[in-house]
C-alpha angles and dihedrals in degrees: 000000000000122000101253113246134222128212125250116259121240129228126192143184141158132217138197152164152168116228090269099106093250119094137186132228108195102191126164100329092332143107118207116194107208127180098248090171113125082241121054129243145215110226097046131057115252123207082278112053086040091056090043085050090043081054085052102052093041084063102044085046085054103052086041086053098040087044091059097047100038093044096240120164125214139161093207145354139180141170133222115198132192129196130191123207129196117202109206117074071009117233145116101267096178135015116194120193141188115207098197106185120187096227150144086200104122134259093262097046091050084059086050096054091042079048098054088037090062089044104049113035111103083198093043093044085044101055091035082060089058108036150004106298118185136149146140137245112217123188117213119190125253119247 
């Protein structure tokens, strides 16, 4: 007997501009303003800050999600994420992270967590497939 198998999901976006150096992603029920100018600027996200971003909330997904299945217990969590980008032949060529969780779990079970992030992100995987990925997870104790 065969092991069942389970379609691939779909996701899908849109994206559109003008000319005018500000585009829109229209994905699900939502509207993302990016930065689409030739020149980068400082009030919209450009590609690269939306795929850095798209890095971030693969992680926090996955320690909702890990949290739910494990048990494991936290008050907080967030996430901060880096990505170099080299220019020439253009492209991220490494993404470093720090997980930092409010909890009282203790120290093996917070590896476990990092452990089971790392694992289960499709973002995360995918990004790990093309560049240097690297990061931490810190506990910090409730109050």
């Amino acid at each position: 007997m065969s092991a069942p198998t389970h379609p691939n999901r779909t996701h899908e976006a849109h994206a559109e501009t003008n000319g005018s150096g500000v585009g829109e992603i229209h994905t699900k029920h939502a509207v993302i303003r990016f930065d689409s100018s030739p020149t980068e600027g400082d009030e919209l996200p450009g590609p690269v800050d939306l795929l850095t971003s798209a890095f971030a909330a693969c992680i926090i997904e996955n320690l909702e999600r890990t949290g739910e299945l494990l048990p494991f217990a936290f008050d907080l969590a967030s996430v901060e994420v880096s990505a170099e980008r080299q220019d020439r032949s253009p492209g991220v060529v490494r993404i470093t992270y720090v997980v930092t969780v409010v909890t009282d779990e203790p120290s093996d079970r917070v590896d476990l967590l990092h452990r089971q992030i790392q694992r289960q992100g499709a973002t995360f995987n995918t990004l790990a497939r093309a560049c240097e990925v690297s990061g931490t997870i810190k506990a910090l104790p409730s109050r």
